[in-house]
C-alpha positions as a LaTeX table, in Angstrom:
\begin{tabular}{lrrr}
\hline
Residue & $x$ (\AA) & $y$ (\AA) & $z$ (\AA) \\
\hline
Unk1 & $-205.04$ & 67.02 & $-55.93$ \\
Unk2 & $-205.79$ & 67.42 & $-59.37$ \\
Unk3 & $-202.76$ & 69.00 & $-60.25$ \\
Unk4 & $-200.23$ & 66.36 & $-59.82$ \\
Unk5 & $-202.28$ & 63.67 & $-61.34$ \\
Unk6 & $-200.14$ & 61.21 & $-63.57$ \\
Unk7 & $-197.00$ & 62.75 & $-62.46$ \\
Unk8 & $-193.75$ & 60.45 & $-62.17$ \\
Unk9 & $-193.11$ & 62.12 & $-59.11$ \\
Unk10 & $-192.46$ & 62.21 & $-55.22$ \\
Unk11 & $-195.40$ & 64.55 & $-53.56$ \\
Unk12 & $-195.47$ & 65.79 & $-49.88$ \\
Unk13 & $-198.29$ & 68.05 & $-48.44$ \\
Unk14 & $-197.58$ & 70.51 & $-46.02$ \\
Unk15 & $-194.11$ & 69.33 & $-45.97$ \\
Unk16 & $-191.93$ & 71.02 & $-43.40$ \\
Unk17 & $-188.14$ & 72.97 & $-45.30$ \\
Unk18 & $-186.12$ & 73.26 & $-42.53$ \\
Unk19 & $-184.80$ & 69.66 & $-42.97$ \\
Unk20 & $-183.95$ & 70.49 & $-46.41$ \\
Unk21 & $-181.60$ & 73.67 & $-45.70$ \\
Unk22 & $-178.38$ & 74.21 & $-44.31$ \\
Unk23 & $-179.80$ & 76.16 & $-41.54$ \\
Unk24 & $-182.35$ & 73.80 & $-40.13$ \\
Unk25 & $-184.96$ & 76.92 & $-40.17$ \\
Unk26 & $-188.29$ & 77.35 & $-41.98$ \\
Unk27 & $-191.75$ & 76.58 & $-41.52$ \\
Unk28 & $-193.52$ & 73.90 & $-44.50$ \\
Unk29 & $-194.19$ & 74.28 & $-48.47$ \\
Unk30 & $-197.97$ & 73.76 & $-49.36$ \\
Unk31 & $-196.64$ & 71.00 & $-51.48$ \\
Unk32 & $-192.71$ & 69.61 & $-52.24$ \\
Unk33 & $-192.72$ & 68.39 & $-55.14$ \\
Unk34 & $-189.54$ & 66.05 & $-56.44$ \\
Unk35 & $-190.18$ & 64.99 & $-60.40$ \\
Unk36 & $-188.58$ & 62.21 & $-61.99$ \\
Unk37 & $-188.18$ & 63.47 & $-64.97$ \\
Unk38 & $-187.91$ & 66.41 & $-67.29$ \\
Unk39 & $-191.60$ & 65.73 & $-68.91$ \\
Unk40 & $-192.87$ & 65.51 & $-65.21$ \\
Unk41 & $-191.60$ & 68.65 & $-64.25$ \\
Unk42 & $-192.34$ & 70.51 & $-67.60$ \\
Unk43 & $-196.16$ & 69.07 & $-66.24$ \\
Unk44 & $-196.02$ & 70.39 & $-63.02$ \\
Unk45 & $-194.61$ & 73.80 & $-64.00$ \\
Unk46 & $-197.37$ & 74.46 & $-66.84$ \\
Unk47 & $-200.35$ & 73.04 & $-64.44$ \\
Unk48 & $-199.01$ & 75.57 & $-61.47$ \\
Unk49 & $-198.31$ & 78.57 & $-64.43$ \\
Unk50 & $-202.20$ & 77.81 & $-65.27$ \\
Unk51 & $-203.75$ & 77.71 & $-61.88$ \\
Unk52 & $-201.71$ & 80.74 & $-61.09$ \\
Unk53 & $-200.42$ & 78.81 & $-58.18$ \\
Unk54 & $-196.51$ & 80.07 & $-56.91$ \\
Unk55 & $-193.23$ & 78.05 & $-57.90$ \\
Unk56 & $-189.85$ & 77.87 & $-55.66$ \\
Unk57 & $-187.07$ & 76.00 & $-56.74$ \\
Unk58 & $-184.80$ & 74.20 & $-54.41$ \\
Unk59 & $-181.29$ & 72.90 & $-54.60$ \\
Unk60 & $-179.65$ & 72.27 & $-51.37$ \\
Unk61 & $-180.89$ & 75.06 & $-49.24$ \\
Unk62 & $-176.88$ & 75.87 & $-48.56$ \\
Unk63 & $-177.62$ & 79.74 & $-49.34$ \\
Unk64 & $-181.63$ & 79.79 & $-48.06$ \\
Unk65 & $-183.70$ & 81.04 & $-45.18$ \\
Unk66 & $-186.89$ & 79.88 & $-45.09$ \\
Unk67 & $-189.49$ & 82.07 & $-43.30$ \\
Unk68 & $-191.13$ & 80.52 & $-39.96$ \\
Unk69 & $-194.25$ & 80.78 & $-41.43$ \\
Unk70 & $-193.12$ & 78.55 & $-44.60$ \\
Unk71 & $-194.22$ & 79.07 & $-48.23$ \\
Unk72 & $-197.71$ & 79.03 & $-49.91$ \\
Unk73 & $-197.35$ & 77.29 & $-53.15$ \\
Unk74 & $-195.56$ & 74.73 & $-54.65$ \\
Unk75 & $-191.75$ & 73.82 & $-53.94$ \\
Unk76 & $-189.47$ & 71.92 & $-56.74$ \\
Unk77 & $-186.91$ & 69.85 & $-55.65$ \\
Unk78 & $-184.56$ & 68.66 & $-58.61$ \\
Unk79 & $-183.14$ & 65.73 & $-56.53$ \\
Unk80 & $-183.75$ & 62.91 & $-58.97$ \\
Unk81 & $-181.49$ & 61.19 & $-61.05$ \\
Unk82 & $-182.63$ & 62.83 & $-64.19$ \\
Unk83 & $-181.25$ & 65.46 & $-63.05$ \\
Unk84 & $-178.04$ & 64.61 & $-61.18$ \\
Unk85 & $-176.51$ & 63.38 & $-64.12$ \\
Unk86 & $-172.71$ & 64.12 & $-65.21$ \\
Unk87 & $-170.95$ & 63.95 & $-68.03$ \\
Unk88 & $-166.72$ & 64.07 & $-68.92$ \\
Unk89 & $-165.92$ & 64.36 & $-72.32$ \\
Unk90 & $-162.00$ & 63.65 & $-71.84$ \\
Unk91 & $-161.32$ & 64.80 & $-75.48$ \\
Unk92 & $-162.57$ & 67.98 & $-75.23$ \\
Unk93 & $-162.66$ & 68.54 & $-71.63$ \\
Unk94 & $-166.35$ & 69.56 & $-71.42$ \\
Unk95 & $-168.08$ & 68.76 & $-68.16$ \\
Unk96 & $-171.68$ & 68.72 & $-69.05$ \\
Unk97 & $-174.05$ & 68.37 & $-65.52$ \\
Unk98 & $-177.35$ & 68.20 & $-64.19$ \\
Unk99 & $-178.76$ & 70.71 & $-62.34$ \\
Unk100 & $-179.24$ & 68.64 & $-59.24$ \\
Unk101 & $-175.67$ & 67.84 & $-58.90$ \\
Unk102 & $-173.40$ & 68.27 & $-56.02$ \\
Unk103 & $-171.19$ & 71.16 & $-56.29$ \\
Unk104 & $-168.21$ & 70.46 & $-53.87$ \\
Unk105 & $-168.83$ & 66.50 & $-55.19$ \\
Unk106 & $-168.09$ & 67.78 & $-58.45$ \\
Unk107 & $-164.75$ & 69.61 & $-57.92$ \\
Unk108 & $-163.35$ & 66.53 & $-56.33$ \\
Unk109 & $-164.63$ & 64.72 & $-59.40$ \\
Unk110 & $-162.91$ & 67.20 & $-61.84$ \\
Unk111 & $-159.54$ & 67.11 & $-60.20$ \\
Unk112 & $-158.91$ & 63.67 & $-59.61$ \\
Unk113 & $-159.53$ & 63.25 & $-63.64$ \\
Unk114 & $-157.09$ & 66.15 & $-63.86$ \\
Unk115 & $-159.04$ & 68.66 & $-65.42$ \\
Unk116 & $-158.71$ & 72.41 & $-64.26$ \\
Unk117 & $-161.38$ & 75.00 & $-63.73$ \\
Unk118 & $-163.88$ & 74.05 & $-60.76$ \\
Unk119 & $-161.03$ & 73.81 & $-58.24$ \\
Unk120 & $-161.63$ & 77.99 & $-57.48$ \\
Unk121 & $-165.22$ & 76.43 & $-55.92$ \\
Unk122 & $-163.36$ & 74.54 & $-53.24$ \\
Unk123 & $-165.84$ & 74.75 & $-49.96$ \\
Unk124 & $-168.66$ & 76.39 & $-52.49$ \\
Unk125 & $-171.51$ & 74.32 & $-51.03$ \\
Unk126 & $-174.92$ & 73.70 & $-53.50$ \\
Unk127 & $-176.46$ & 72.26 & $-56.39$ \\
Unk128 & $-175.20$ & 73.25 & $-59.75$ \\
Unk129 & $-178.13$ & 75.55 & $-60.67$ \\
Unk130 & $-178.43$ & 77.44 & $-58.14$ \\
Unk131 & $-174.76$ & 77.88 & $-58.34$ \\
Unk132 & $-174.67$ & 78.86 & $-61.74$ \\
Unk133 & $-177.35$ & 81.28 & $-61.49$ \\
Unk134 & $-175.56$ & 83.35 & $-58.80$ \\
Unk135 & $-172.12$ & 83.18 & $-60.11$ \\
Unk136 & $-170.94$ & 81.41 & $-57.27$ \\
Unk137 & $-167.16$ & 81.81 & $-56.07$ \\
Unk138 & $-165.04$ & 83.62 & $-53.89$ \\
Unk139 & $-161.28$ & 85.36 & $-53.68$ \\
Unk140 & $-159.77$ & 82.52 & $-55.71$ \\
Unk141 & $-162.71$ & 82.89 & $-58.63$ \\
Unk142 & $-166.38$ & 81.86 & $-59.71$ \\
Unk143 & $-167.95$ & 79.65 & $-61.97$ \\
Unk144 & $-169.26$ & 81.86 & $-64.43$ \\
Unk145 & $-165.19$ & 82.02 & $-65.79$ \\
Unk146 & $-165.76$ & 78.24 & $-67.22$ \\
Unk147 & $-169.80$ & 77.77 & $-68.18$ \\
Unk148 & $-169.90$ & 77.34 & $-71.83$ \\
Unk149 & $-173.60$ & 76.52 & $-72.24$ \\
Unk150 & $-176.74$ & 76.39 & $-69.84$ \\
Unk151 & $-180.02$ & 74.59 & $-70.66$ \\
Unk152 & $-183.28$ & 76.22 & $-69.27$ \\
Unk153 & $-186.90$ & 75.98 & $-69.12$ \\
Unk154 & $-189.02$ & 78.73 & $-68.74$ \\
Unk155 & $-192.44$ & 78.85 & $-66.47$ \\
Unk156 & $-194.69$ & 78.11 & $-69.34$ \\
Unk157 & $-192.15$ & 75.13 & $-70.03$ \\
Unk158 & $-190.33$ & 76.15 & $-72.94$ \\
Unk159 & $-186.71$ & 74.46 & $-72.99$ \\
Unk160 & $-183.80$ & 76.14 & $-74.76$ \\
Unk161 & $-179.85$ & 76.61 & $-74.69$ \\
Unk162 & $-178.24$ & 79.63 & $-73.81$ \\
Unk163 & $-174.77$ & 80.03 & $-74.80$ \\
Unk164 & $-171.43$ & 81.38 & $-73.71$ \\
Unk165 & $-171.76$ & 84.57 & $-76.09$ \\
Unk166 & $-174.92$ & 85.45 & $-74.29$ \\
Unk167 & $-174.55$ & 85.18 & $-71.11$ \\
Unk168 & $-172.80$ & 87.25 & $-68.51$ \\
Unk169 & $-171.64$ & 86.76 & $-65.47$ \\
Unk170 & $-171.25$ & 89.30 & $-62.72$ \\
Unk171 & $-170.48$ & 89.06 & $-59.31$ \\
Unk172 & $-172.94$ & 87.22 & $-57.64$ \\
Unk173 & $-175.64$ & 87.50 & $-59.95$ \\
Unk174 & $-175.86$ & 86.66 & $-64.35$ \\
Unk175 & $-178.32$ & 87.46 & $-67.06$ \\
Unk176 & $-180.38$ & 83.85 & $-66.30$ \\
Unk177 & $-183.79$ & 84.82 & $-65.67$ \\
Unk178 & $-185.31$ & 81.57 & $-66.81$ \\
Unk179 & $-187.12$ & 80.14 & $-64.16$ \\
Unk180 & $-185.44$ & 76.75 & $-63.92$ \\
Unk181 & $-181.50$ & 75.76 & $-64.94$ \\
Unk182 & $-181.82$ & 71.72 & $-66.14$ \\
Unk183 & $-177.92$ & 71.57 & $-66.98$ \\
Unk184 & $-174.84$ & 72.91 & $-67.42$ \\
Unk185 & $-171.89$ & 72.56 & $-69.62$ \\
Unk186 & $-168.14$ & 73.44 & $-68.29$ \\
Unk187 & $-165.48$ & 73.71 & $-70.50$ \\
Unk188 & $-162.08$ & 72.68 & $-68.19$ \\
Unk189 & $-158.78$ & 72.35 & $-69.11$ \\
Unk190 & $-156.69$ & 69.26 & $-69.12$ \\
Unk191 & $-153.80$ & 69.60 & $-66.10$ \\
Unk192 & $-151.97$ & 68.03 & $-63.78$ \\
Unk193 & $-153.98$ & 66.30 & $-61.13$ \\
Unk194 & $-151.26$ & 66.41 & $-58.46$ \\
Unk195 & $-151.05$ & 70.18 & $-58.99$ \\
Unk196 & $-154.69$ & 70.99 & $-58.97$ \\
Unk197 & $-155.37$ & 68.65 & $-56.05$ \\
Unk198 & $-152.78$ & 70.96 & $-54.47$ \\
Unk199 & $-154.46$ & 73.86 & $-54.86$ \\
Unk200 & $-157.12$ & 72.57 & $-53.92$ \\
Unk201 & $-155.81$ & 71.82 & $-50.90$ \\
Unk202 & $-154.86$ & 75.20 & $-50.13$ \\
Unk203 & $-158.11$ & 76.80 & $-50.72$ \\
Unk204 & $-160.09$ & 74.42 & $-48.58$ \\
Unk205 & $-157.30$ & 74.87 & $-45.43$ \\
Unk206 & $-157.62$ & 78.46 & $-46.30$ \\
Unk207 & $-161.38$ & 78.93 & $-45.86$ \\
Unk208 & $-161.39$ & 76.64 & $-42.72$ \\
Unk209 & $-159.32$ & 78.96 & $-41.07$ \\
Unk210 & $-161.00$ & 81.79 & $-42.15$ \\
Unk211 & $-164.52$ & 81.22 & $-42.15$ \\
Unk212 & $-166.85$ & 79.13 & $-39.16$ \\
Unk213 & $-167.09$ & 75.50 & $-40.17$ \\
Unk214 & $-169.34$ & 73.33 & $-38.26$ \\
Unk215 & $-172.28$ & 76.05 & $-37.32$ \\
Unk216 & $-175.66$ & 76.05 & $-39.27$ \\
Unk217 & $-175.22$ & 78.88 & $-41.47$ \\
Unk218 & $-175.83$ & 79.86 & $-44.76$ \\
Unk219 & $-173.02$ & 81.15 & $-45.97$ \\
Unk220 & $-171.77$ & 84.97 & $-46.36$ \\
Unk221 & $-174.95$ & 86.44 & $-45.62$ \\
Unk222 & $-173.69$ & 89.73 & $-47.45$ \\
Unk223 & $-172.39$ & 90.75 & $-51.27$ \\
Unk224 & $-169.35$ & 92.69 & $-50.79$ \\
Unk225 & $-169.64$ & 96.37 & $-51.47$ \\
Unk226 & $-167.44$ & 96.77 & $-54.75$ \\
Unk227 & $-164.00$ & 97.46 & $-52.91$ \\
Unk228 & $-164.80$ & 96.82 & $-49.22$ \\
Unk229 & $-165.39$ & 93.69 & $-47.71$ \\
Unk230 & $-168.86$ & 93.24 & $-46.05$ \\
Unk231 & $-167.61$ & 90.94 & $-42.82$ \\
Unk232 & $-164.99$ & 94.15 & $-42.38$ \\
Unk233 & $-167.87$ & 96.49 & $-42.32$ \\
Unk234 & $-170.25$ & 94.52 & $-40.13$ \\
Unk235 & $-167.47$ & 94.03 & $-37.82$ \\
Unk236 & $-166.24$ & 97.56 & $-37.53$ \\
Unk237 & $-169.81$ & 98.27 & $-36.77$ \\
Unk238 & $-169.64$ & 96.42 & $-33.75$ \\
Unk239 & $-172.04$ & 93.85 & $-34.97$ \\
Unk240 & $-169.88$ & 90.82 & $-34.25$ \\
Unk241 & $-170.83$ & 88.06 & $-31.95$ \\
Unk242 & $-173.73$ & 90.08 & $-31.43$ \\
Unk243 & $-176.83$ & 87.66 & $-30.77$ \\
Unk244 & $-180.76$ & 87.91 & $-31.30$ \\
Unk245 & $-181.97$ & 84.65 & $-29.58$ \\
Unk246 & $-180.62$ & 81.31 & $-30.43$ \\
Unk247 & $-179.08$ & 83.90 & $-33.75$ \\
Unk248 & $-175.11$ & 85.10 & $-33.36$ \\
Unk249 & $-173.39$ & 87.05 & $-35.83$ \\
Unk250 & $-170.03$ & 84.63 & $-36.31$ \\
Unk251 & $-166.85$ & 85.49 & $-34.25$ \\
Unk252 & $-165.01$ & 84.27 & $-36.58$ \\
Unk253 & $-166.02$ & 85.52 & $-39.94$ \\
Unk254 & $-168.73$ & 88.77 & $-38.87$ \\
Unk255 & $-170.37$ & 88.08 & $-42.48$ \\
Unk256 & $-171.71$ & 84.89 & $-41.44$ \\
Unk257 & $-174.92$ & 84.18 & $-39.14$ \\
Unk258 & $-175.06$ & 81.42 & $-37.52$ \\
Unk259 & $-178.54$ & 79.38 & $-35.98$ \\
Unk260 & $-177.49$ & 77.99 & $-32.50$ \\
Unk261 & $-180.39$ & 75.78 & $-30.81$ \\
Unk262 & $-183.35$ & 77.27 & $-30.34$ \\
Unk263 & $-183.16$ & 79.87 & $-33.02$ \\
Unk264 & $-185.70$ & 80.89 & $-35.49$ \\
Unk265 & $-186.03$ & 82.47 & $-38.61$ \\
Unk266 & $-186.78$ & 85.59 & $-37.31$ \\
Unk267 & $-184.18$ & 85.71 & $-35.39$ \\
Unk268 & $-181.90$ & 85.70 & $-38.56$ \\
Unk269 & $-183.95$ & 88.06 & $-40.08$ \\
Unk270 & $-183.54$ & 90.14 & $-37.35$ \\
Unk271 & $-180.02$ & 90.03 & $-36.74$ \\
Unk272 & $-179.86$ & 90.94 & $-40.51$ \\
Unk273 & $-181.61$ & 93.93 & $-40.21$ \\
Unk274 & $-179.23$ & 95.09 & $-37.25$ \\
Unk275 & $-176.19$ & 94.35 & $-38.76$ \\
Unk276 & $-177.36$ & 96.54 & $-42.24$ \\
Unk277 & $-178.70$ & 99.25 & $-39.80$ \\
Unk278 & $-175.26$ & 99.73 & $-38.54$ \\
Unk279 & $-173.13$ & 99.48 & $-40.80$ \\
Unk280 & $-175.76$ & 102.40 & $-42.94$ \\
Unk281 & $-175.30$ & 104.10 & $-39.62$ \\
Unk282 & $-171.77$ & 104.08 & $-39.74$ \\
Unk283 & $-170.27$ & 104.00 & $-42.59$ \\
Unk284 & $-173.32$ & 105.25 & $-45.34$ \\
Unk285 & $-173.07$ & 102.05 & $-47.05$ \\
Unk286 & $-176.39$ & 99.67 & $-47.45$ \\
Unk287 & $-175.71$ & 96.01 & $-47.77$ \\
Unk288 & $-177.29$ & 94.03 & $-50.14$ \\
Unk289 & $-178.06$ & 90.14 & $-48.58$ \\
Unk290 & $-176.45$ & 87.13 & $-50.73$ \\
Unk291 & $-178.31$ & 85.18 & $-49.16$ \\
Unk292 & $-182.01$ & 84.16 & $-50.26$ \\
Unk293 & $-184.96$ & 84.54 & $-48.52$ \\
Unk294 & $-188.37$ & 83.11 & $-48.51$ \\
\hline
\end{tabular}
């Protein structure tokens, strides 16, 4: 295809996503598409923007359900090394890091070099722009408290630096509407590494005893209603361990969904649906999924 030719790049037709998110669900892309470099995927971008032809990005599927049917258009991967890359500056404490980076690989990274910040992200799973981009975090913080600057590229290709005095961070969400996130840039604080590998510690025994380890999930599948909690409500509703095929709303944590074998998509989507139907039903109050969905 015409529209890939001369790219530095890894190119799979009718390539199927399940394999590629944390719930093993999904039906295939019209085209994955995993560029070498920035000038490759610049290419790609402006070609697709021309032709009119659709663009996903994907990190590491850990907060994605992928519609049995799949996705018509073109799927970016940032998975190559370009794009993986991290940087410590120990003088200042700046983390600077490529979009394509491991999250929880990260935090590890940062407190064993004793620099504060990241540890808040303990158990976060993802890539660091898609975890940017949604302000991820949970009851012990989010990552939007330490991003100084974020580099960006629009759909037409344009690449430029946003910076901490224009950005804002909410809950679950920022001001980033660029298309694609190349890099970020963390500014940590210098600290004790036997003190933040202690709290770091804490947080990860904490969320394995509160939340379902081990099941393919996606995460909390709900934002929290400003001043409730959405697992609360969903439970309360009588929505947990309730099931919709090989689909069961967690017993453990009622704001996770978890894919047991045989499930499907739909099945999630389904189960969704329910659980926001009750909860409206009972309590007046419409959830709003954290989840993504193509």
């Amino acid at each position: 295809m015409q529209l890939f030719n001369g790219l530095k790049a890894t190119i799979k037709q009718d390539e199927p996503l399940a394999p590629y998110t944390w719930y093993r669900l999904g039906g295939p892309a019209d085209y994955l598409v995993e560029p070498d470099t920035v000038d490759d995927l610049q290419t790609v971008v402006c070609r697709c923007q021309a032709e009119g032809i659709p663009v996903y990005v994907l990190g590491s599927g850990a907060n994605l359900l992928v519609a049995d049917g799949g996705v018509r258009g073109v799927v970016i991967r940032l998975s190559g090394d370009a794009f993986r890359s991290v940087e410590l500056d120990q003088a200042t404490a700046r983390l600077t890091v490529g979009a394509g980076a491991d999250m929880g690989k990260l935090v590890l990274r940062s407190v064993h070099e004793g620099f504060s910040g990241l540890e808040p992200l303990t158990g976060i799973p993802g890539t660091i722009g898609g975890c940017v981009r949604m302000n991820a975090g949970g009851a012990f913080g989010d990552i939007g408290s330490v991003v100084d600057t974020v580099t960006v590229m629009t759909e037409e290709g344009e690449i430029f630096q946003r910076h901490r005095s224009d950005l804002v961070f909410g809950y679950r969400s920022s001001n980033i509407n660029s298309k694609f996130i190349l890099s970020a840039t963390f500014q940590l604080a210098e600290d004790d590494p036997h003190r933040i590998l202690k709290q770091t510690k804490e947080i990860w025994i904490y969320k394995r005893n509160t939340q379902p380890f081990g099941g393919r999930s996606a995460g909390c599948v709900f934002k929290n209603p400003r001043g409730m909690s959405a697992g609360a409500l969903v439970d309360k509703a009588g929505m947990k361990g309730r099931r919709v095929g090989g689909a069961q709303v967690s017993e453990k944590h009622a704001n996770f969904i978890i894919a047991h074998e045989g499930a499907t998509a739909f099945d999630v989507l389904r189960l969704i649906d329910m659980c926001r139907d009750a909860v409206a039903r009972e309590f007046g109050v419409n959830l709003e999924k954290e989840i993504d969905v193509w």
